[in-house]
C-alpha positions as CSV (number, residue, x, y, z in Angstrom):
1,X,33.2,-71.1,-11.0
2,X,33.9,-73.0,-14.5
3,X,36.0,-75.6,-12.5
4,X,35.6,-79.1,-14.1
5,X,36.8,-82.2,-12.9
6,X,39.6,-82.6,-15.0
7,X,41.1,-79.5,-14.1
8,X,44.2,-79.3,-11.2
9,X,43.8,-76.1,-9.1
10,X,45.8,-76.0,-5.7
11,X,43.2,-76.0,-2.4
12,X,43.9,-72.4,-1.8
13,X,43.3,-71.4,-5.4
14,X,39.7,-73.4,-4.7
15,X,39.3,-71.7,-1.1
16,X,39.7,-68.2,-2.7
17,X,37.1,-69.0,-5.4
18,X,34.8,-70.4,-3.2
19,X,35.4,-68.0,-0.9
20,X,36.0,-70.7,2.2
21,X,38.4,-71.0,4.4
22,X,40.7,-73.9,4.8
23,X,39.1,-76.7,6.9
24,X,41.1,-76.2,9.4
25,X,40.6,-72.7,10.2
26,X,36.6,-74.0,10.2
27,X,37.1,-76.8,12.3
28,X,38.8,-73.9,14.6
29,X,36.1,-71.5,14.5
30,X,33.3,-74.3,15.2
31,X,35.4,-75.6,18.1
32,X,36.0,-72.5,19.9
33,X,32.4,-71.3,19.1
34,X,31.5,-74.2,20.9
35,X,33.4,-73.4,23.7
36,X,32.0,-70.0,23.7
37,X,28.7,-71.2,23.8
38,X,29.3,-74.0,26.6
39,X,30.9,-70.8,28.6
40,X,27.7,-68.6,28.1
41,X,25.2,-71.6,29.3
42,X,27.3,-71.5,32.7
43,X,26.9,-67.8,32.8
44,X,23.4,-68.1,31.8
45,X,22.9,-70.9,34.4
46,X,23.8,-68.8,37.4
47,X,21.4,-65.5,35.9
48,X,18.5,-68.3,35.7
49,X,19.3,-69.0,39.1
50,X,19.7,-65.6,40.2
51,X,15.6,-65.5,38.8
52,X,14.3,-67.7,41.2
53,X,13.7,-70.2,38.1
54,X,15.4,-73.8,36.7
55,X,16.7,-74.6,33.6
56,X,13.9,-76.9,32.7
57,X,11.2,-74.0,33.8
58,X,12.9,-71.5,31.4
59,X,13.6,-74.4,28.6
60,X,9.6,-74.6,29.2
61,X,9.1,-70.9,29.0
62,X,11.6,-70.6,25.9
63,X,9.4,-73.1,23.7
64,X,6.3,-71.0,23.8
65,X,7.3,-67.9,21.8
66,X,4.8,-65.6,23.5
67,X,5.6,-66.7,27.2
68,X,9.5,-65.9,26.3
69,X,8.7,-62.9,25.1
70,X,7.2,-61.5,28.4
71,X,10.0,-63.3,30.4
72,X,12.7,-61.7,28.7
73,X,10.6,-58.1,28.7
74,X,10.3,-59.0,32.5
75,X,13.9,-60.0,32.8
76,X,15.3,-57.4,31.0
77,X,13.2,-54.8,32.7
78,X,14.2,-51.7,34.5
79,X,11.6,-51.2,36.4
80,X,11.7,-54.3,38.9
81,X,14.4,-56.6,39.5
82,X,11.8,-59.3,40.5
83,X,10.7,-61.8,38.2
């Protein structure tokens, strides 16, 4: 970058170098991200549901690598609908 200290650049001028956007247009992203992913747990919630299963059984099955990988070859099956 060859910015020192005693340099004056404007914010935008350091945005472009850095190649970041403005705080505010991160603090934006990251909130509505968040609201995104709140959204897709509700969504997610009723599908778990819909599995005969609870959250807490699939956070179980979601901390053993191998078990969620045959739930979610199982769940995203097109053979059976059951799980």
């Amino acid at each position: 970058m060859n910015i020192k200290w005693t340099d004056k650049i404007t914010n935008d001028e350091l945005w472009r170098i850095t190649k970041q956007k403005p705080i505010e247009i991160q603090i934006k992203r990251r909130k509505w991200n968040w609201i995104g992913h709140t959204l897709c747990k509700r969504t997610m919630e009723d599908e778990i549901r819909n599995t005969g299963r609870s959250w807490n059984e699939v956070k179980g099955i979601a901390g053993d690598c191998n078990a969620w990988k045959l739930f979610m070859d199982a769940l995203c099956s097109t053979r059976s609908k059951k799980i």
